[in-house]
C-alpha positions as CSV (number, residue, x, y, z in Angstrom):
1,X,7.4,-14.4,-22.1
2,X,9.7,-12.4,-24.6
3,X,12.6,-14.0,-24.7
4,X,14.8,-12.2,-27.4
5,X,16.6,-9.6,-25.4
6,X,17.5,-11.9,-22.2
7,X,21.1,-12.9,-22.1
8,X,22.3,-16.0,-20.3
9,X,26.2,-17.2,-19.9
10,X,26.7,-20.9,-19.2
11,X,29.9,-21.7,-17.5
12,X,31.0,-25.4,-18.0
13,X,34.7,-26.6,-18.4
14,X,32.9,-29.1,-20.5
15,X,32.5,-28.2,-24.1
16,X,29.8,-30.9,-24.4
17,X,28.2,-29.9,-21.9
18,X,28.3,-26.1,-23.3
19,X,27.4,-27.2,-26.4
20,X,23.7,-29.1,-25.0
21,X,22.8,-26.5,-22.7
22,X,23.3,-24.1,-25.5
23,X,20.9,-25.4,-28.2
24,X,18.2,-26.1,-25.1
25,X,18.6,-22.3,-24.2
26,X,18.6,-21.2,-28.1
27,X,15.2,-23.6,-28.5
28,X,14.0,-21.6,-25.6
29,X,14.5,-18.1,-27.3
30,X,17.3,-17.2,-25.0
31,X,20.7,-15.8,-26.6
32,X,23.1,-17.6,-25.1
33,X,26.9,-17.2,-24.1
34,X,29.7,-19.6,-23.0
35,X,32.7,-19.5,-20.6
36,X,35.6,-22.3,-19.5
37,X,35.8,-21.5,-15.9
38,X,34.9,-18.9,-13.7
39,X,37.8,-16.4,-14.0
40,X,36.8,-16.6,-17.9
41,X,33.0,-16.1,-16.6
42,X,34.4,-12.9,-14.8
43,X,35.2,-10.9,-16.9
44,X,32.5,-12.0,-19.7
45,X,30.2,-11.0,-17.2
46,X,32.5,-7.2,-16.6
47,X,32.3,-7.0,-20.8
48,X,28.3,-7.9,-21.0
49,X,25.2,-7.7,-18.9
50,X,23.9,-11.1,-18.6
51,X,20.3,-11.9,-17.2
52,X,21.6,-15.3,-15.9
53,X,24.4,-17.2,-15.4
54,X,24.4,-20.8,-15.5
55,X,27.6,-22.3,-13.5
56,X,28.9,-25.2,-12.6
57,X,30.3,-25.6,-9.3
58,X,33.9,-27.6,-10.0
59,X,36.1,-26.6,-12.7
60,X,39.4,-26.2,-13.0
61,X,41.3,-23.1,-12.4
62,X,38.6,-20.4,-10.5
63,X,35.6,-22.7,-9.4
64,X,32.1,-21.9,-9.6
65,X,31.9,-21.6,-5.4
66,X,35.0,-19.1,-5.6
67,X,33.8,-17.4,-8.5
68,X,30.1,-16.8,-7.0
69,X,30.6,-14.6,-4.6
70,X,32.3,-12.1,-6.7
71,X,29.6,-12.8,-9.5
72,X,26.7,-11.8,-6.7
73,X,28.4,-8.9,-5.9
74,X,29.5,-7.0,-9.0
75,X,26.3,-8.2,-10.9
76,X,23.9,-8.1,-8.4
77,X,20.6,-7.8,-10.9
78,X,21.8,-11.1,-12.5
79,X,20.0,-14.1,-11.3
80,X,22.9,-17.2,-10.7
81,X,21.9,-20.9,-10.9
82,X,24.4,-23.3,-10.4
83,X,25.4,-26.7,-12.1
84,X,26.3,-28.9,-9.9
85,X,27.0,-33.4,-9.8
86,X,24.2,-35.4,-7.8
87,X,26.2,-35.8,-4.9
88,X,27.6,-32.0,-4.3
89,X,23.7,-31.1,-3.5
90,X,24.5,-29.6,0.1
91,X,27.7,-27.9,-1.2
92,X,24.7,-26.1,-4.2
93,X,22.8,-25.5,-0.8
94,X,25.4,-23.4,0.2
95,X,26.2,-21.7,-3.0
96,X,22.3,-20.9,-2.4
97,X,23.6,-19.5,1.0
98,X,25.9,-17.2,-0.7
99,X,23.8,-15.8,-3.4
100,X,22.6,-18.5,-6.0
101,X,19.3,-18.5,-6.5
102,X,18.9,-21.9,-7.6
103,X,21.1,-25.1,-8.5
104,X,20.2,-27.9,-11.0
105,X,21.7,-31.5,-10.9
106,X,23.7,-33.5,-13.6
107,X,22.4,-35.1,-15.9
108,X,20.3,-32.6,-17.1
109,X,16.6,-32.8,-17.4
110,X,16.3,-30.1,-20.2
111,X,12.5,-29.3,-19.7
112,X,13.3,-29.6,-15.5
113,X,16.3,-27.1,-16.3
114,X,14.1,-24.6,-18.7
115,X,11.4,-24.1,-15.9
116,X,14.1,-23.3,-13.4
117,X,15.6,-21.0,-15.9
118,X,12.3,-19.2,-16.7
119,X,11.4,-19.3,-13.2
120,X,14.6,-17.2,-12.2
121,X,14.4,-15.0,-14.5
122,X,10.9,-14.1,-13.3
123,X,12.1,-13.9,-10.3
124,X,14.5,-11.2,-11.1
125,X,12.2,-9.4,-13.4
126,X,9.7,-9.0,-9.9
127,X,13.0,-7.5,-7.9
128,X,13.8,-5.6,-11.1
129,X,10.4,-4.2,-11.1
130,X,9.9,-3.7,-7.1
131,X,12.9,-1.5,-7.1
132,X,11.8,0.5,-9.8
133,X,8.8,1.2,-8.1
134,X,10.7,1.7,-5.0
135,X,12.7,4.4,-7.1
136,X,9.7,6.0,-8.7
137,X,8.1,5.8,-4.9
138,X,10.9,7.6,-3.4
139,X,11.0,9.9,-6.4
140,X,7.4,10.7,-5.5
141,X,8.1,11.3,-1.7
142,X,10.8,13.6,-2.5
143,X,8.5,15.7,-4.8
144,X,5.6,15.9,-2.0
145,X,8.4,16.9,-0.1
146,X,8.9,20.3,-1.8
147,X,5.4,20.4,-2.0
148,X,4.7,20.7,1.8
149,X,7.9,22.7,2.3
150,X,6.1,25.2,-0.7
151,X,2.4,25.4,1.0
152,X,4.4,26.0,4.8
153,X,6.5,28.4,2.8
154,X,3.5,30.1,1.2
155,X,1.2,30.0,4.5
156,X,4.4,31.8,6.2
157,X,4.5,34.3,3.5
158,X,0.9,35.1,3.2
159,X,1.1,35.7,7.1
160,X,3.7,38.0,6.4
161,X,2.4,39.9,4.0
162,X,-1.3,40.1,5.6
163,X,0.8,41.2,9.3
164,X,2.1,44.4,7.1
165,X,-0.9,45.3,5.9
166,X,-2.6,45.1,9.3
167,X,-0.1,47.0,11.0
168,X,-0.6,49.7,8.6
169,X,-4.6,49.8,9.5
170,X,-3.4,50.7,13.5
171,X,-4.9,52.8,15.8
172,X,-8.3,52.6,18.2
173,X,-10.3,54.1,15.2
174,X,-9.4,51.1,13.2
175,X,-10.0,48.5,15.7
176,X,-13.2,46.9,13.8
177,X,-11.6,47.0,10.6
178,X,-8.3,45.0,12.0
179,X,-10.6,42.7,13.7
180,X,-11.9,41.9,10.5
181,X,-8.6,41.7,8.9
182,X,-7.6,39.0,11.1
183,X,-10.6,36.8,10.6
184,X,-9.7,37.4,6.5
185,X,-6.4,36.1,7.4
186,X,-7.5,33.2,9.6
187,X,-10.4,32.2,6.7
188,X,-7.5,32.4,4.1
189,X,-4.8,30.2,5.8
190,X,-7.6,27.8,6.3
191,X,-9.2,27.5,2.8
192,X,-5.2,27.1,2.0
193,X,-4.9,24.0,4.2
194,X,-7.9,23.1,2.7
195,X,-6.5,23.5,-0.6
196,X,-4.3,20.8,0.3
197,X,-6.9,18.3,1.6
198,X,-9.9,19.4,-1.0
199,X,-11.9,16.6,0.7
200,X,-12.1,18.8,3.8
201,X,-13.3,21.9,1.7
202,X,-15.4,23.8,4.7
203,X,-14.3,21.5,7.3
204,X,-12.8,24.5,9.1
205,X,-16.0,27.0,8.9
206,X,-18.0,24.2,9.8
207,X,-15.9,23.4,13.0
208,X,-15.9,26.8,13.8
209,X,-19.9,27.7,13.4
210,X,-20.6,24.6,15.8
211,X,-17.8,25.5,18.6
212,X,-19.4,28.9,18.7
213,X,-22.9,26.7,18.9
214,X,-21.3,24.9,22.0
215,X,-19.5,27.7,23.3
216,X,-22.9,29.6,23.1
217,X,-24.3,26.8,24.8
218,X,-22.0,26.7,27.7
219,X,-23.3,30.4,28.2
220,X,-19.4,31.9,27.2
221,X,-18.8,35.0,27.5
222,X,-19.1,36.8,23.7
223,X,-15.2,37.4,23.6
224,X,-14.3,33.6,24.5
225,X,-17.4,32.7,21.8
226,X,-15.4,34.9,18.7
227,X,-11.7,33.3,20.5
228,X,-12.9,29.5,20.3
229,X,-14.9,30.0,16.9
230,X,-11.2,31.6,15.0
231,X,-8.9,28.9,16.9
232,X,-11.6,26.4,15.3
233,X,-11.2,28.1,11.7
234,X,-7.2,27.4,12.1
235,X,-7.5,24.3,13.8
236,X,-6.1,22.4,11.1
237,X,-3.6,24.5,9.1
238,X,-1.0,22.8,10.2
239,X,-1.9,19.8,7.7
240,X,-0.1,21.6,5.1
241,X,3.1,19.4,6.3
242,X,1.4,16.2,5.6
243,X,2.4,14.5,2.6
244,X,-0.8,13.5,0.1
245,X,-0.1,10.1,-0.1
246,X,-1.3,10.2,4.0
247,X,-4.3,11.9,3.7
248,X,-5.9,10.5,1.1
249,X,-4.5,7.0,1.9
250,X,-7.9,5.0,2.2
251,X,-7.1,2.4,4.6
252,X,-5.1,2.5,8.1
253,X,-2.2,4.4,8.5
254,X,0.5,2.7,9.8
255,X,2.4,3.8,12.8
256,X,5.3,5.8,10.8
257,X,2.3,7.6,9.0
258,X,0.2,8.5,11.8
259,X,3.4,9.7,13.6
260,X,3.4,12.1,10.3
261,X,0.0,13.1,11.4
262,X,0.4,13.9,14.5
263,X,2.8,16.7,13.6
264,X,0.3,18.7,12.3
265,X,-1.0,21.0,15.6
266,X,2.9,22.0,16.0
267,X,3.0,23.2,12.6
268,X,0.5,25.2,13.1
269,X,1.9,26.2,16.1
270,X,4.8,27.2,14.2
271,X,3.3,29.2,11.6
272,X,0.9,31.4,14.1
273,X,3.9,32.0,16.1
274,X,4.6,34.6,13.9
275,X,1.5,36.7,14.3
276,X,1.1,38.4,17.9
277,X,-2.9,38.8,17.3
278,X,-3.0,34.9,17.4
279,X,-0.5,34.0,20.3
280,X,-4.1,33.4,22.7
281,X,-5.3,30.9,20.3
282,X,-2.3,29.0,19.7
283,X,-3.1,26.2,23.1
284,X,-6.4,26.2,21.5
285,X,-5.2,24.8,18.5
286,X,-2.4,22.7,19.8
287,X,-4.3,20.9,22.2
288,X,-7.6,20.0,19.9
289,X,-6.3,16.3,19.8
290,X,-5.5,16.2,23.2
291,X,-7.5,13.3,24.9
292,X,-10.0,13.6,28.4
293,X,-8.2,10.8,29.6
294,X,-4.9,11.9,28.8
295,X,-4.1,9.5,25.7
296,X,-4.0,12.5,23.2
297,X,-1.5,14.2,21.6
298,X,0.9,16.4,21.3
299,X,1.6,16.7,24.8
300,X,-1.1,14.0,26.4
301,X,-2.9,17.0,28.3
302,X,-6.1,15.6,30.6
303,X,-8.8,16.9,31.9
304,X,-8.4,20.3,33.1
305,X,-5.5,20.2,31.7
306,X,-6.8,20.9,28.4
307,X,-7.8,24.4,27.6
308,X,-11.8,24.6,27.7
309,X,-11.5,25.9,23.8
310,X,-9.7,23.2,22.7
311,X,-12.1,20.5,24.2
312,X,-15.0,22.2,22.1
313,X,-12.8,22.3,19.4
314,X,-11.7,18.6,19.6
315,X,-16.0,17.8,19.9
316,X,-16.7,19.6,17.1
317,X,-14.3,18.7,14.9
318,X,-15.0,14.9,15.6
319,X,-18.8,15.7,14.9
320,X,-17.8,17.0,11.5
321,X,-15.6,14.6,10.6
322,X,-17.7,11.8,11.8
323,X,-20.6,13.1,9.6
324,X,-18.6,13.8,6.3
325,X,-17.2,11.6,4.1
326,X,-13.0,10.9,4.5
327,X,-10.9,9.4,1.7
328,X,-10.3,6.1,5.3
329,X,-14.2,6.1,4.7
330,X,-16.8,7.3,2.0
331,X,-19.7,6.8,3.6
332,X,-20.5,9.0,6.8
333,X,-22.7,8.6,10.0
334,X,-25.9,10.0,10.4
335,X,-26.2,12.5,13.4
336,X,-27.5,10.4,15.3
337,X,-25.1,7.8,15.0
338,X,-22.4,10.3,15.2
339,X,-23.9,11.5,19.0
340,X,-24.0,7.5,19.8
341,X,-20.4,7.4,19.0
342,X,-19.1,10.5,21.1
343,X,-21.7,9.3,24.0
344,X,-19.7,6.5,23.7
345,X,-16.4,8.5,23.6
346,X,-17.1,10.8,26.2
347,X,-14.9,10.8,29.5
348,X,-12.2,8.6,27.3
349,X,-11.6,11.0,24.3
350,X,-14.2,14.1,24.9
351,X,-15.2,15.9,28.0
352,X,-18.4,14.7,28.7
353,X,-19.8,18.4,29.6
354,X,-19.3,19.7,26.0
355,X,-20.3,16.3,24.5
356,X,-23.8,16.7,26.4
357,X,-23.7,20.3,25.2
358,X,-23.4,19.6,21.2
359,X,-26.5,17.5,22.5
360,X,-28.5,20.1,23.0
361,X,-28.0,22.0,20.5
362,X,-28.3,19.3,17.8
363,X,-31.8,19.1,19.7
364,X,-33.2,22.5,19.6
365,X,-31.8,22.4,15.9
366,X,-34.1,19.2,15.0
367,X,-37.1,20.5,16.7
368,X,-36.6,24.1,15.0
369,X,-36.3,22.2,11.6
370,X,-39.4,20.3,13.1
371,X,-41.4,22.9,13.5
372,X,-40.8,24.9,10.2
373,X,-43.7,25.0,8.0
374,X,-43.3,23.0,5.0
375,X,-44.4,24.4,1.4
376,X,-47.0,22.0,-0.3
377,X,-45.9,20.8,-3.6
């Protein structure tokens, strides 16, 4: 360890003892200060930043046990170890109690007192550096902060701005051309989300091609089919508001960060709000994590209770993701571990009637790819 720049005060009202403890420290590579007493150590320690102070515990005038207290608190990044006589060993255990971090014993043991030194200082270079990280950390939060606030604020915007031009389209005659508009719109706020989670690039046209599978499956009518398939495209705009450092975290989230997940179908909610042509969709896409059983969330829907849209939603969605590599896991399932898993899921988390329905189709879809001749080469 680099010793040159660390500063330690000894505080003795013996100028022998000053004077040993001194030279060890100087040996050592520290540079090294001296006080009488501890109102003397005071205001050193106001004039100079000192890594460490070494004082003793009884001297005359301010004593080390009265002087430590205010030493802790106006210099709390310098590390205290007090001197102390063979038999004041449980009053150093309190001095410990009120902030020293260590005490050595008279007579000195000059090597035993230079690995206490070094190992206090250590010790405060680790707090030192943990609360610099904690800084730079919170520094880092607050930045993905405005980041979120920015993509809501541009997803808001872009709404806006795509709502005026739609309204300026009006009219029966114009009907195909603002259904179309809308989809535009619906594709761009998800490839935004996605923008924001580029792991998930196609996650949402993915979703929404196999709900309308399902849907198509459960013999929907066409207009439920197209509904389903653009609630599935938006399912997950609301992501937007989740800071980075949660969704690519690559092991668990802990229950403060998955709380921070879990806001993500009501700010979605929030930002559709705004646009009357998706006010039908918007309990499709808040309820997509809403469990069969009732465990789910936002509003622990069950059954029934959840709309029919969103349950296809929440059973495609879990297919994708199941089969697609996350930043919590690189590798992904193969479909037909993926159907073992929601088998296994189904009447807990899924509804087993659309579960059996992605069945199907993911059957007719392996014996079509079965049966499709194969060039010789």
């Amino acid at each position: 360890m680099d010793n040159a720049k660390q500063a330690i005060l000894v505080v003795d009202d013996e100028e022998s003892i000053r004077g040993i403890l001194c030279r060890k420290l100087g040996v050592d590579g520290y540079e090294c200060d001296v006080a009488a007493d501890g109102k003397e150590a005071l205001w050193k320690a106001f004039m100079k930043d000192f890594d460490l102070v070494l004082m003793d515990i009884k001297m005359p005038g301010l004593s080390g046990m009265v002087a430590l207290p205010q030493m802790v608190t106006d210099h709390p990044d310098t590390s205290v170890v007090m001197l102390t006589a063979l038999a004041d060993a449980k009053t150093a255990t309190e001095a410990m109690k009120q902030g020293a971090y260590d005490f050595v014993t008279k007579p000195f043991d000059l090597d035993d007192l230079s690995m206490r030194v070094s190992r206090a200082l250590e010790r405060r270079k680790l707090v030192l550096e943990n609360r610099e990280y904690q800084r730079r950390l919170e520094d880092k939060v607050q930045w993905q902060a405005g980041q979120v606030h920015q993509y809501h604020q541009e997803a808001t915007d872009a709404l806006s701005r795509e709502q005026g031009a739609i309204n300026k389209l009006g009219g029966g005659d114009h009907q195909g051309r603002l259904e179309e508009a809308y989809l535009q719109m619906a594709r761009s706020l998800a490839l935004m989300a996605e923008s924001h989670e580029p792991y998930a690039v196609g996650h949402s046209e993915r979703v929404s091609l196999r709900a309308g599978e399902i849907a198509t499956q459960l013999r929907l009518s066409p207009e439920m089919n197209e509904q389903i398939k653009m609630a599935a495209t938006l399912h997950d705009i609301g992501k937007v508001v989740i800071r980075d450092d949660i969704l690519f975290k690559p092991g668990p989230l802990t229950p403060a960060e998955y709380s921070e997940v879990k806001r993500h179908p009501g700010a979605a909610v929030e930002i559709l709000h705004r646009i009357e042509y998706f006010k039908d969709l918007i309990p499709l896409v808040e309820s997509h994590h809403e469990w069969y059983n009732g465990k789910g969330y936002p509003k622990k829907l069950k059954g029934d209770e959840i709309p029919l849209g969103a349950r296809i939603i929440a059973v495609a969605d879990a297919f994708d993701a199941m089969t697609c590599s996350r930043p919590y896991r690189p590798t992904f399932m193969s479909h037909e571990d993926a159907i073992q898993a929601l088998k296994k899921g189904a009447a807990a988390q899924w509804d087993p009637r659309i579960v059996d329905a992605l069945i199907k189709v993911l059957e007719r879809e392996s014996k079509m790819l079965e049966s499709t001749p194969r060039e010789n080469g």
